[in-house]
C-alpha positions as a Markdown table, in Angstrom:
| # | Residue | x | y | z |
|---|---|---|---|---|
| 1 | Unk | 161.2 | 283.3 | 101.2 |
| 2 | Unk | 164.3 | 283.1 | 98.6 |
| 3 | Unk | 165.0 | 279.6 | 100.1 |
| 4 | Unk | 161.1 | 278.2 | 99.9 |
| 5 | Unk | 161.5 | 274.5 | 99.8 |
| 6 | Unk | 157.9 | 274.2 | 98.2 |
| 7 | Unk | 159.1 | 276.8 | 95.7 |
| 8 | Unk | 162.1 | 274.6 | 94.8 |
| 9 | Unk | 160.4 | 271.7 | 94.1 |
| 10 | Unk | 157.6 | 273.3 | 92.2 |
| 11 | Unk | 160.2 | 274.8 | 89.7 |
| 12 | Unk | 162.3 | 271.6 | 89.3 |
| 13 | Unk | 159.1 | 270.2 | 88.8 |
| 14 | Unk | 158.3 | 272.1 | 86.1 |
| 15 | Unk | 155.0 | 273.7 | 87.5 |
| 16 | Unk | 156.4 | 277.1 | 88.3 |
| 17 | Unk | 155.5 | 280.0 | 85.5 |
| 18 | Unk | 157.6 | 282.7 | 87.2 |
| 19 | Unk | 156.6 | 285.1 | 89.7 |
| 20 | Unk | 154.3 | 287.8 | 89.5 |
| 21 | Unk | 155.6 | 291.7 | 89.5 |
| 22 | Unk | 155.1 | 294.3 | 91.5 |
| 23 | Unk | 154.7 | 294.8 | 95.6 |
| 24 | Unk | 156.3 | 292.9 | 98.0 |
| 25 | Unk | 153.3 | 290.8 | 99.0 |
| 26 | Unk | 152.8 | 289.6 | 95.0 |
| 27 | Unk | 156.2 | 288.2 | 94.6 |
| 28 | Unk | 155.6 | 285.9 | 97.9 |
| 29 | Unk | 152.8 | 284.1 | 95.4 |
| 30 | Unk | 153.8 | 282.0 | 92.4 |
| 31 | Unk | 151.3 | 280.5 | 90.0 |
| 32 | Unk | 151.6 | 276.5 | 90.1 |
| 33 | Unk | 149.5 | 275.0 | 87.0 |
| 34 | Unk | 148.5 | 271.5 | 87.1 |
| 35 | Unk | 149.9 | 270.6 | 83.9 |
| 36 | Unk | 154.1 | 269.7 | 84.1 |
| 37 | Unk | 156.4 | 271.4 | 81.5 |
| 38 | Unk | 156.8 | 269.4 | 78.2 |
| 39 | Unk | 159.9 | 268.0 | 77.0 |
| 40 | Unk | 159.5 | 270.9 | 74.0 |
| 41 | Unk | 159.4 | 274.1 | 76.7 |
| 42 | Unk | 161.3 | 272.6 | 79.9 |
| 43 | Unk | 164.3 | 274.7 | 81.1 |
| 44 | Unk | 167.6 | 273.6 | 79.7 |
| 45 | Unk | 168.9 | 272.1 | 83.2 |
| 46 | Unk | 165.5 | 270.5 | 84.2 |
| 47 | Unk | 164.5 | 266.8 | 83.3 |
| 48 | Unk | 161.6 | 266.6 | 81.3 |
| 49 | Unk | 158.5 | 265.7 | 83.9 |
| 50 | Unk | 156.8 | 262.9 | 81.6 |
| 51 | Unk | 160.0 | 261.4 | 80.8 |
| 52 | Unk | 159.8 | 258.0 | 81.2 |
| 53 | Unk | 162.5 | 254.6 | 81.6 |
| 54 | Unk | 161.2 | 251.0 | 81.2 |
| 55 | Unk | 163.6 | 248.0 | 82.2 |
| 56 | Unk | 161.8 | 244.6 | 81.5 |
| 57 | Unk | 158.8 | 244.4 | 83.3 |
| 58 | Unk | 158.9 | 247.9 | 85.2 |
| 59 | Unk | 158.1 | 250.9 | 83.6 |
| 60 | Unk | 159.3 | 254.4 | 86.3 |
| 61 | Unk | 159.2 | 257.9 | 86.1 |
| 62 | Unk | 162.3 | 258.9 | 87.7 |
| 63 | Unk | 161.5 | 262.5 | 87.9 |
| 64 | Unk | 158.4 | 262.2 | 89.2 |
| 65 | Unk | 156.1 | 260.6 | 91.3 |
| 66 | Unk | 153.3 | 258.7 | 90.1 |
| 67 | Unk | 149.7 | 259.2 | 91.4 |
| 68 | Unk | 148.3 | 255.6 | 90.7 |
| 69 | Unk | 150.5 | 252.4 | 90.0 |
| 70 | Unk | 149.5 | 250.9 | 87.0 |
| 71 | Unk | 149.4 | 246.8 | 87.0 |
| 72 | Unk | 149.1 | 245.3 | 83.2 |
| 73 | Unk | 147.9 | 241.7 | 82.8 |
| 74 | Unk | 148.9 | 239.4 | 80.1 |
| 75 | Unk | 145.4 | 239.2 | 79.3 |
| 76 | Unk | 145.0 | 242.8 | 78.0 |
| 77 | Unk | 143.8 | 243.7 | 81.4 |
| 78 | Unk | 144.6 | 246.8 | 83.2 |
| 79 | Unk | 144.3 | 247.5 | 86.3 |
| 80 | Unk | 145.4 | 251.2 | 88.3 |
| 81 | Unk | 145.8 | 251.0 | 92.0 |
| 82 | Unk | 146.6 | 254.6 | 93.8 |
| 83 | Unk | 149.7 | 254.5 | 95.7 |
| 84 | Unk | 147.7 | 256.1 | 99.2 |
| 85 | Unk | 146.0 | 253.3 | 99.1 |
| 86 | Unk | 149.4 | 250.9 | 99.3 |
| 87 | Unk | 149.8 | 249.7 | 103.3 |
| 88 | Unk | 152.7 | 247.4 | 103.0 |
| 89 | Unk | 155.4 | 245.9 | 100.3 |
| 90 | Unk | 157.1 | 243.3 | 101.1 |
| 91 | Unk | 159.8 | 242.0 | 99.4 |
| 92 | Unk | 160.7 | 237.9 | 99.2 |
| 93 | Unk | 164.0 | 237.7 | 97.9 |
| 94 | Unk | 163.2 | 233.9 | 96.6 |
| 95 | Unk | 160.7 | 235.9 | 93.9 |
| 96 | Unk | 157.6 | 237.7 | 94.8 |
| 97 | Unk | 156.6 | 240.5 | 95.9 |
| 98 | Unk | 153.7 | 241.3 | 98.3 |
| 99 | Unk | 151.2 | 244.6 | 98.3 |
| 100 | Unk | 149.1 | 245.3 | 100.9 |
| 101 | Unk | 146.5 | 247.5 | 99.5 |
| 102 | Unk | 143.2 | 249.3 | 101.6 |
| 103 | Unk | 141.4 | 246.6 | 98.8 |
| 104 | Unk | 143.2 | 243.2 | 99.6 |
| 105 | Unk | 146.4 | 241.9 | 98.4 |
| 106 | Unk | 148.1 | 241.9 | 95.4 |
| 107 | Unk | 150.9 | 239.2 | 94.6 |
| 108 | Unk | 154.0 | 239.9 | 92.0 |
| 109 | Unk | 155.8 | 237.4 | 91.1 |
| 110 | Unk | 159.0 | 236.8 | 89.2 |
| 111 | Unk | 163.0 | 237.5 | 89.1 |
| 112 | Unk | 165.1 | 240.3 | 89.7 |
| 113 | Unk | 162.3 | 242.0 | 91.6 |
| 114 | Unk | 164.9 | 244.2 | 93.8 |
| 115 | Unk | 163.9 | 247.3 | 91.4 |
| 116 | Unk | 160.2 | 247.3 | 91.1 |
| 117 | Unk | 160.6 | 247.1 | 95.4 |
| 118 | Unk | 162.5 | 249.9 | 95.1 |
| 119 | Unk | 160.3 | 251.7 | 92.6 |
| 120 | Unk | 157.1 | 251.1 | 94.6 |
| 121 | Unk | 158.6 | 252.3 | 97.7 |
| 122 | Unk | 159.5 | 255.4 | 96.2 |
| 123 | Unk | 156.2 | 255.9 | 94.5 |
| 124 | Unk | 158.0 | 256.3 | 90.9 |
| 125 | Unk | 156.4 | 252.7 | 89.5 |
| 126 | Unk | 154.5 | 253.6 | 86.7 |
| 127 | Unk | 153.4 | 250.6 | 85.6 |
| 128 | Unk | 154.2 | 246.4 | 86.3 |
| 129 | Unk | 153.7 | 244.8 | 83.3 |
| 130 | Unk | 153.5 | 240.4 | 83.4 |
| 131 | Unk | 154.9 | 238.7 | 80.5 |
| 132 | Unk | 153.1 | 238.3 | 77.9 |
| 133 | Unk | 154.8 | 234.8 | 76.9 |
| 134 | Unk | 156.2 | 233.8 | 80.8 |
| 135 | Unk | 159.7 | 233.3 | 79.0 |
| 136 | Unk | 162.7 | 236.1 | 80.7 |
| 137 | Unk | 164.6 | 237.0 | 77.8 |
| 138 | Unk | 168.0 | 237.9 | 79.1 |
| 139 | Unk | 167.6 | 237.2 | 82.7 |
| 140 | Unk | 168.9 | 240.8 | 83.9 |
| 141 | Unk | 165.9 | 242.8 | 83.6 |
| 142 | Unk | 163.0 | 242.7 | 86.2 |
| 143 | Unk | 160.9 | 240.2 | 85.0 |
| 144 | Unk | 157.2 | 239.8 | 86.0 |
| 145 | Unk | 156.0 | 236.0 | 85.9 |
| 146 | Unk | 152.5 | 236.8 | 87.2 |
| 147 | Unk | 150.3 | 239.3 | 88.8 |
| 148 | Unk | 147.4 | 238.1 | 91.4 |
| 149 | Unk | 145.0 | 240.8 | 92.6 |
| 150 | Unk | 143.3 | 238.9 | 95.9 |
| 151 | Unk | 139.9 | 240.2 | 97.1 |
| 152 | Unk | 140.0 | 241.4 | 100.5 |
| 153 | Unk | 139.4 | 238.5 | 102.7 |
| 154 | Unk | 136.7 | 241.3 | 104.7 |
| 155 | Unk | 135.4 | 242.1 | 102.0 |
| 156 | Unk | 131.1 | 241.0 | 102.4 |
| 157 | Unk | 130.0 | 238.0 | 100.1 |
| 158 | Unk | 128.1 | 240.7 | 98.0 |
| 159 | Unk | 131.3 | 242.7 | 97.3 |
| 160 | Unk | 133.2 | 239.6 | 96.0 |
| 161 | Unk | 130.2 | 238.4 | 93.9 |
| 162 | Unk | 129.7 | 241.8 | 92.1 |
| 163 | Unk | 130.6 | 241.5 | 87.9 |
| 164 | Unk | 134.6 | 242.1 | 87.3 |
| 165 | Unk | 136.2 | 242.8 | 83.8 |
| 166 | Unk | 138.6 | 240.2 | 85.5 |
| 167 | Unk | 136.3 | 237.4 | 85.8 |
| 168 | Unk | 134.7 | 238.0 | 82.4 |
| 169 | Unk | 135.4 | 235.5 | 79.9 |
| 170 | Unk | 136.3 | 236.7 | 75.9 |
């Protein structure tokens, strides 16, 4: 068991606390806690597991993986979408990008998109963030035009008719 691959992972991770001493059966167990090492009591050689990078509109862990992608509207509007329930991303060169989700589509679009792809593929996307005044500063970062969350087109009358914070008017 020196070579667990689990093992591994959980301690780069940062949610190993050591093993236990004592018989042979005890050190085969290691206690995982839910809650990653802080930046404050991390080991020396390990990334800190909240540690986070934002370029323009995409905001990643790159240590991590992220449970739920986080989609930010100009409007104040938040929206978190898990990543199981991601089907397909598809990526349009020309601008956009395309998220199948178990809930119905979701439509990014804007320039230099190649990186939020990449981040959504690899489940590190924290968070896509539109721009809040639609003007790409410097035109190297990945900028976010617009973000469209579709209803599912199978989705019953009902379920498209029922109150949203995103069809409320302020």
């Amino acid at each position: 068991m020196a070579d667990d691959p689990l093992k591994s992972y959980l301690k780069q991770q940062g949610l190993v606390r050591g093993e236990p001493e004592g018989p042979a059966q005890a050190r085969d167990r290691t206690e995982v806690h839910a809650t990653p090492t802080s930046p404050s009591n991390a080991p020396a050689n390990t990334p800190a597991a909240d540690a986070r990078e934002t370029s323009g509109s995409l905001i990643t862990l790159p240590h991590s993986v992220a449970l739920m992608l986080d989609l930010r509207l100009k409007t104040g509007h938040r929206i978190a979408v898990p990543y199981g329930y991601i089907i397909r991303v598809m990526l349009d060169p020309s601008g956009s990008i395309e998220v199948n989700t178990a809930d119905g589509p979701i439509a990014i679009d804007g320039r230099n998109l190649t990186p939020v792809y990449r981040a959504l593929l690899n489940h590190t996307a924290l968070a896509v963030v539109e721009s809040p005044t639609g003007f790409d500063e410097d035109g190297t970062e990945p900028f976010v035009e617009s973000i469209r969350i579709e209803p599912d087109p199978d989705s019953s009358e009902d379920e498209l008719n029922k109150p949203s914070i995103l069809k409320r008017k302020h």
